[in-house]
N, C-alpha and C positions, 0 to 999 in steps of 0.2 A: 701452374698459374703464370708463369715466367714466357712457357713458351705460348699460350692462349692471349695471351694480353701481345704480346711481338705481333702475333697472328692477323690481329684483331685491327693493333694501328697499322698495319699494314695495308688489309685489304682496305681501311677505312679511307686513306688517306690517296690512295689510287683509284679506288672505284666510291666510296662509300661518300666523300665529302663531295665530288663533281653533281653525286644526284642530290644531295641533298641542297649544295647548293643553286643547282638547275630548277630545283623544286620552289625553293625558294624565292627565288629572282622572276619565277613566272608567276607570283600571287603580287608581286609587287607592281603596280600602274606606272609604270613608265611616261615621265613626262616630255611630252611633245618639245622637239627641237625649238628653241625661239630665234629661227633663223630672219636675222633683218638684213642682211645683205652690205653690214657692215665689211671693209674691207680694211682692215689696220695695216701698217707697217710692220712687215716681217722680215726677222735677219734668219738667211738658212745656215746654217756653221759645219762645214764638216771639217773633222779631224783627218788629218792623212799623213802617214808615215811613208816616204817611199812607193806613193800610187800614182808613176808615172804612166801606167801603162791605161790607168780607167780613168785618170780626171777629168780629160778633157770630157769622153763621155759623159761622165757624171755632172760638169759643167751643163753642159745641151739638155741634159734631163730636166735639169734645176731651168734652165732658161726658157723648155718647154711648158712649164706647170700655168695652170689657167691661172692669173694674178697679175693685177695691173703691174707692171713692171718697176713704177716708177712706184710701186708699194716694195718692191721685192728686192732685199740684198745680200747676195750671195757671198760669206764670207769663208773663205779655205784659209784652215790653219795647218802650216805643215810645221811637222812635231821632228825637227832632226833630220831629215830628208835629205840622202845623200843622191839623191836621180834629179831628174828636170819635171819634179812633178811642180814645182810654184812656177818655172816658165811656163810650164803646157797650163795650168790653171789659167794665167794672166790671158795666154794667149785664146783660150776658149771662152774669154769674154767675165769672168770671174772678177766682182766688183772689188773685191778687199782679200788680198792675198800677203798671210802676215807668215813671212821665216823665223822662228819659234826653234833656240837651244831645244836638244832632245829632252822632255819632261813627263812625256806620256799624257795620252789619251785625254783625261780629264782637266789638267796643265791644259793643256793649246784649248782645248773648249775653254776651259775661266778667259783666256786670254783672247778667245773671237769673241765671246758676251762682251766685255770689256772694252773692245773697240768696234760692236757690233750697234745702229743707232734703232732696229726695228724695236716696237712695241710686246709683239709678239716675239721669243727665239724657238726657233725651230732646229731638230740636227739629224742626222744623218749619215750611214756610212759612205767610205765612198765607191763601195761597189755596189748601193742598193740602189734602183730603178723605180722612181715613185709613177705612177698612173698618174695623168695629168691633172683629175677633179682632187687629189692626194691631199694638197694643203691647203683647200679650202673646204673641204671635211673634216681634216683636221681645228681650223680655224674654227671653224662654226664650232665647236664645243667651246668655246673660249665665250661664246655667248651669256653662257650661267654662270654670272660670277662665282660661285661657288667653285669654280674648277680651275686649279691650278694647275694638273699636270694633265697631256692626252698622248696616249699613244696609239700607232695603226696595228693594220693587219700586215705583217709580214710573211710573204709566203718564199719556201725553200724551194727552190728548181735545185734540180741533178744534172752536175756541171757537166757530167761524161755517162753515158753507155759503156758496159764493155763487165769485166769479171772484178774490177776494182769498183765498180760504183752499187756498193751494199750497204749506203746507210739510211737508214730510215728517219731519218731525222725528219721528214717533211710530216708524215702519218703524227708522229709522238708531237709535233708543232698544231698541227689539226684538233689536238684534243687540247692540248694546253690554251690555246683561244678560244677553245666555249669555254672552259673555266673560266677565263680571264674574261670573257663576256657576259659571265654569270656574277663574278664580282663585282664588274663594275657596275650593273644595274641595280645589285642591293646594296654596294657603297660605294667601292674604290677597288681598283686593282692593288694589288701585293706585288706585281714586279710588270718592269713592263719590255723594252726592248731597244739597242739602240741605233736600227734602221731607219726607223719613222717614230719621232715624238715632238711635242713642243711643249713648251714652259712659259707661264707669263714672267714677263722681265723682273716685277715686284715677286715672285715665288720663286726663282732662280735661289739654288743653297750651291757655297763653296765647300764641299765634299772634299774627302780625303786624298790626295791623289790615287791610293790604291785601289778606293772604291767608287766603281763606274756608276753612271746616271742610274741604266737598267735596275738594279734592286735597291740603290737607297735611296732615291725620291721617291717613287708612292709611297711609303710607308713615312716617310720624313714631311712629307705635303699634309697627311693627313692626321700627323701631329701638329701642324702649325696650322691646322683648321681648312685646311686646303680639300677639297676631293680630288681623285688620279683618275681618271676616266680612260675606257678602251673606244675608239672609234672603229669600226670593221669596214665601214666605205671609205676610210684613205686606207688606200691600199699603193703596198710597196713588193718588190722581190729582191731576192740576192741567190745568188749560187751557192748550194749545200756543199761542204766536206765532198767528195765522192767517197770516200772507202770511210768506212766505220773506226781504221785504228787512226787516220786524221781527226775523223770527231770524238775518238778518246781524247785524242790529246788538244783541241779546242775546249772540248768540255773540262777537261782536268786544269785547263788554265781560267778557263773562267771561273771556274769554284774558288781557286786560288784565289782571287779579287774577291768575291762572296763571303767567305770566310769571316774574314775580317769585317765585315757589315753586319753577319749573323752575333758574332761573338763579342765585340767589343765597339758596334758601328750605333746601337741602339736600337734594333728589332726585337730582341728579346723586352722591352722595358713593353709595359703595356701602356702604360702614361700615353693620355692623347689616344687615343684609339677608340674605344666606344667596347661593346660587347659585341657586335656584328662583326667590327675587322680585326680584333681579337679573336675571333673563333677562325676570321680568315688566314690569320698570319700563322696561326698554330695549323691547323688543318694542310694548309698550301706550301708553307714553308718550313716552320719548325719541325713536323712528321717527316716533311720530303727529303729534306737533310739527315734527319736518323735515319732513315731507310735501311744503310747499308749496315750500320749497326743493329740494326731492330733484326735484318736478315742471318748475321752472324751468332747472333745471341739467338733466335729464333733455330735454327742449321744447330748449333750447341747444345741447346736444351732437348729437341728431337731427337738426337742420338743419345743423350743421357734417359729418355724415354721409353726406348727400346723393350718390346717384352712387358710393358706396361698397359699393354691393349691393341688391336690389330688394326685400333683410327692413327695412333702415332707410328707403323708400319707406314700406312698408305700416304701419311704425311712427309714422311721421309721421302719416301718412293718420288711424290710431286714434287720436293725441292733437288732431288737429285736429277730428277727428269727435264728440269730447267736447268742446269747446268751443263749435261750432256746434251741439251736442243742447241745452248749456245758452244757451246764446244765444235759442235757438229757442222754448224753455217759455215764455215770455211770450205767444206767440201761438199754440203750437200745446197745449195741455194735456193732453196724453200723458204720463204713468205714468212712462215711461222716460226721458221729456227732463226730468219735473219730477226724479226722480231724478238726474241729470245736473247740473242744476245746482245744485240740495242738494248735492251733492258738492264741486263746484267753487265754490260758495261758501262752504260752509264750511272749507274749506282755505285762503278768500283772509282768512276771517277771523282764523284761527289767524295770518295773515302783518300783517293790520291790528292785529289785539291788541299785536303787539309791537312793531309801529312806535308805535303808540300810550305804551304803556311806555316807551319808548325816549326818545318824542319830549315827553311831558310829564308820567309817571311815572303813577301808579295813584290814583286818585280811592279814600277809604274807603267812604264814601257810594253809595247806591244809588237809583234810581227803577224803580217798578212796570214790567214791559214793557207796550208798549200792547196790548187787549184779553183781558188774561190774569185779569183781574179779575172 
């Protein structure tokens, strides 16, 4: 029973929730945008630690975006910044550039909302590239009152060519936004992303510093009556990790922050949620989190099985064959085995993150990942 039920949230929650909620989201009538061509006052805010080297770029992005200008205020908060990233901000035209003691990530964002005068706050990293129609696709969802939070479509580029650049992170991002597009059409997204989002000023929540925007405002918007909506035409990029042990150890720091949102942040309380985004939050994030335990425990009970029938044989056989596929991508560069171990490592990091948590609590503070700049 032990190992059939592991089996079971398993496959349910990787393959079995996406169709049912794809299934579901396409009987639902999607209601028509009510774009009036209102144009509000928006503050764009990024956070930057040390991003001398992309500001000014990211500056000219922000000044490129289709938006009456004198609606548009671009506010860089740098968090501790020991480079010439708040001269090169000032000097790239950047309206409100605030030097900010080191406090991390969510620290310097309270503190650009704070001095920020737009209607709408919009944020941003500062090595993502928004497409110019970005914030005003964005915007337009802010039309139905109903909706407090919106986030884009972020797509991963591969920073480098070469034998180091094996991670898949762009494919495993590809699927996670049709989910995230199936959610939001039957209610709200569960997590969203923090390249391209916005927030109305009245739904703005001050968060814990250790936990980022990305997973605890949709789920905290839609406790306070708010919807979290995914927009797919603002669209943004950013440069992927290239090699897969960078994106262990991005993913293993991001879970670190996660953690503490899942466990004691208020996702598990169901209060405020409904039966629909309940079944989302279990399904999309409560399952996704046990994974790696559901896998261990599952790997346990299969070998305690042995001899008990030639289906728990060939079930061993399949989880051992997934670890020797991912074992194997280091030397054999095959599609399917780098896939394999994208897999299996990002599940051992979902399991590092929170040993990490556990074992020395959540740093606020951040560093660039390496070659994503």
């Amino acid at each position: 029973m032990v190992f059939w039920v592991c089996v079971a949230l398993l496959l349910y929650t990787n393959g079995g929730y996406p169709l049912l909620l794809l299934g579901a989201a396409r009987a639902v009538r999607p209601r028509p945008p009510a774009r009036t061509g209102a144009t509000p006052s928006v503050s764009l805010i990024v956070a930057a630690h040390d991003e001398g080297a992309v500001i000014a770029a990211k500056v000219a992005d922000v000044l490129a975006l289709r938006w009456p200008r004198a609606q548009l205020e671009l506010v860089v908060c740098c968090d501790g910044c020991g480079d010439d990233t708040a001269a090169a901000a000032r000097a790239a035209g950047a309206d409100l550039v605030l030097e900010l003691p080191r406090s991390g990530k969510v620290r310097a964002q309270d503190a650009g909302v704070a001095a920020a005068r737009g209607e709408l706050l919009a944020f941003s990293d500062a090595n993502a590239s928004w497409e110019p129609d970005a914030l005003a696709e964005l915007a337009a969802a802010f039309e139905d009152p109903a909706v407090g939070y919106a986030c884009g479509q972020i797509r991963f580029v591969q920073a480098a060519a070469g034998p180091c650049a094996d991670n898949q992170e762009g494919l495993y991002w590809r699927y996670e936004m049709a989910v995230r597009a199936g959610e939001s059409r039957l209610r709200s997204v569960t997590a969203g992303n923090g390249g391209i989002y916005a927030v109305r000023r009245e739904a703005y929540l001050v968060v814990d510093e250790r936990m980022g925007h990305d997973l605890s405002f949709p789920f905290n918007m839609v406790k306070r009556g708010w919807r979290a909506v995914y927009v797919p035409a603002a669209r943004a990029s950013e440069k992927m990790v290239p090699s897969i042990d960078g994106e262990f150890a991005r993913k293993r720091r991001m879970m670190s922050h996660a953690w503490p949102i899942v466990l004691r942040g208020g996702m598990l309380s169901p209060r405020g949620y409904g039966v629909r985004y309940a079944w989302m939050i279990l399904s999309h994030r409560v399952l996704r989190y046990a994974a790696p335990a559901l896998h261990l425990v599952a790997l346990a009970a299969n070998i305690a099985l042995v001899g008990h029938g030639v289906v728990y044989e060939a079930c061993l056989a399949a989880q051992l064959a997934l670890l020797l596929a991912a074992g194997s991508a280091s030397r054999l560069r095959w599609r399917p085995l780098l896939l394999a171990r994208y897999y299996v490592l990002m599940n051992a990091s979902l399991a590092a993150g929170l040993w990490d948590y556990l074992r020395r609590g959540t740093p606020a503070g951040w560093e660039a990942p390496e070659g994503t700049r």
